[in-house]
C-alpha positions as CSV (number, residue, x, y, z in Angstrom):
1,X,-32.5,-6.8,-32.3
2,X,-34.4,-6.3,-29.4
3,X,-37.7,-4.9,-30.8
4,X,-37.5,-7.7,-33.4
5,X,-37.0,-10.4,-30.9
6,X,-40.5,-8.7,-29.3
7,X,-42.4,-8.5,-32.3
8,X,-41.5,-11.8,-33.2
9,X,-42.8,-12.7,-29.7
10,X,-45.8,-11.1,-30.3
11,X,-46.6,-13.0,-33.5
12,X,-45.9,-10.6,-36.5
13,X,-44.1,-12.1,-39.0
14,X,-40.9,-10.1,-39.8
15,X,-37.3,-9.8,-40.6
16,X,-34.4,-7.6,-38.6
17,X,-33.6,-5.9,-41.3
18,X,-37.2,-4.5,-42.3
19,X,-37.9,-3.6,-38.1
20,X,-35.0,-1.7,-38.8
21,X,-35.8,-0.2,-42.0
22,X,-39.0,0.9,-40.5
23,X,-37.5,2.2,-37.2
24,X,-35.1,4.4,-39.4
25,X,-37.7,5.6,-41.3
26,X,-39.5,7.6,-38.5
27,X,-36.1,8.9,-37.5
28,X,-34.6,6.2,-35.0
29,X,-30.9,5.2,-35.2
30,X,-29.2,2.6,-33.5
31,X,-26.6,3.1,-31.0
32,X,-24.1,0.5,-29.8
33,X,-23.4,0.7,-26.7
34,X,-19.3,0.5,-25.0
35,X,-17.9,-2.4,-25.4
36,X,-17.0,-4.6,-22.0
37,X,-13.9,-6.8,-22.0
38,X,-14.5,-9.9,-20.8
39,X,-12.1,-13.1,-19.6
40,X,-12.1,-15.4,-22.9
41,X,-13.3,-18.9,-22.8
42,X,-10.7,-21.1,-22.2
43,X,-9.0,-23.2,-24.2
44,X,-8.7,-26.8,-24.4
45,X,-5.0,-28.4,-23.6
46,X,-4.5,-25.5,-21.4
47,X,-2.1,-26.5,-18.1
48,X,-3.6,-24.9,-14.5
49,X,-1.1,-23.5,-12.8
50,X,-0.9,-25.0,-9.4
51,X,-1.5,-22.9,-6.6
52,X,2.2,-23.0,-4.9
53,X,1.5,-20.2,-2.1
54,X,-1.7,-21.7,-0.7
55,X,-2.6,-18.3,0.9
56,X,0.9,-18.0,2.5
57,X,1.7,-14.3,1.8
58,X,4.1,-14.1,4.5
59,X,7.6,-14.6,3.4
60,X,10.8,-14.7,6.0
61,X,13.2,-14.0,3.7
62,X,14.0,-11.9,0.7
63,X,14.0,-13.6,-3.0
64,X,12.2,-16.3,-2.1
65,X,8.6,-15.6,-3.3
66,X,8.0,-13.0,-6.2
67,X,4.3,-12.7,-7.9
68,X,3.6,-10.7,-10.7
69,X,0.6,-9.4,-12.6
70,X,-0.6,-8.0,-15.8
71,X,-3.1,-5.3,-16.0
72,X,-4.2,-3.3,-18.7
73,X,-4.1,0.8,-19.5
74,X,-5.7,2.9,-21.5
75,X,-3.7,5.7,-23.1
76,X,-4.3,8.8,-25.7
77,X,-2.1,6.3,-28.4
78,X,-4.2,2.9,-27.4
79,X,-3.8,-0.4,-25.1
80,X,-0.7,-0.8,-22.7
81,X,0.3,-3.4,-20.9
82,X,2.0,-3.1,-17.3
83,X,3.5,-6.1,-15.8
84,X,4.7,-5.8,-12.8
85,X,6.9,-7.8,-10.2
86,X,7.2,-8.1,-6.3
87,X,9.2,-8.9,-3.7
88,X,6.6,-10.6,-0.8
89,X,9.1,-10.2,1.4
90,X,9.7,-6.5,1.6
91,X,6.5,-6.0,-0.3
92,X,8.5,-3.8,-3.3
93,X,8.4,-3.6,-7.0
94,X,11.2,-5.6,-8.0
95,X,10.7,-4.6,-11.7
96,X,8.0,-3.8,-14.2
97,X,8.2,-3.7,-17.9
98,X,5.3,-2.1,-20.4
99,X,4.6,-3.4,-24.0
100,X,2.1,-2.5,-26.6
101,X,1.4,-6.2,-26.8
102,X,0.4,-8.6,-24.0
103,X,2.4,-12.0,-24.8
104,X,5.0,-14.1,-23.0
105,X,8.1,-11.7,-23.9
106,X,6.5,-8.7,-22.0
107,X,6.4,-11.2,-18.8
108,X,9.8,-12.3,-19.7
109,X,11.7,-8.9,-20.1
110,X,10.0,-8.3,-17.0
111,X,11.4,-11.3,-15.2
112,X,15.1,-10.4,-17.0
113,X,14.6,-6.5,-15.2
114,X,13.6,-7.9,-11.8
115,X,16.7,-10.7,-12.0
116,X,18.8,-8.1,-12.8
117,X,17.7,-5.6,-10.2
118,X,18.1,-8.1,-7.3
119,X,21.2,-10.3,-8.7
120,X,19.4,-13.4,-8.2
C-alpha cells in the first residue's frame, strides 16, 4: 500500500493490485506486521462514570473503598481475562475471578468472591 500510495504520488497511473503483482513477480512478499490492540472509539449513549475518589487513596477504615481492574493475558490456549479486587484500606486482593470472556459477569462473579470473602 505504501509503495502504491508513492507511485501514485509520483504521477504513474496504477492500481494496488498490479504494484503488487509486479512486486511479487521479482520475488517480494508482503508481511503484516503484529497486530496492536488499541482502546475502541467510544460509543454514543455511553454514561461516564463519575470520579467518586477524587485522588483520595487513603482509606481509614476497612470495606469502605474497593477498586477493581481488568487486564488482559496471553496464554498457550488464547485471551484471559483477570479481574481483580482491592481492599484500599489494607491494600489486599479482596478477590479476583478469570474468564475466557471479558463482559459484565466476569466483573460480577468477581464482586460475588470479594463479598463473600469479607462478609460485607
Amino acid at each position: 500500500r505504501k509503495l502504491w500510495e508513492a507511485a501514485v504520488a509520483h504521477g504513474f497511473d496504477c492500481s494496488k493490485g498490479r504494484v503488487q503483482r509486479l512486486l511479487q513477480s521479482v520475488g517480494y512478499r508482503s508481511k503484516s506486521g503484529k497486530r496492536r490492540y488499541t482502546s475502541r472509539a467510544k460509543k454514543e449513549g455511553t454514561i461516564k462514570a463519575s470520579n467518586l475518589l477524587r485522588r483520595q487513596f487513603n482509606v481509614d477504615t476497612a470495606n469502605t473503598v474497593w477498586v477493581s481492574d481488568i487486564t488482559q493475558v496471553r496464554c498457550k490456549d488464547g485471551w484471559q481475562y483477570l479481574c481483580v479486587i482491592i481492599d484500599l484500606y489494607s491494600r489486599k486482593v479482596v478477590g479476583w475471578v478469570t474468564s475466557r470472556i471479558n463482559n459484565a459477569e466476569l466483573v460480577i462473579n468477581t464482586l460475588r468472591k470479594a463479598r463473600s470473602a469479607r462478609n460485607a
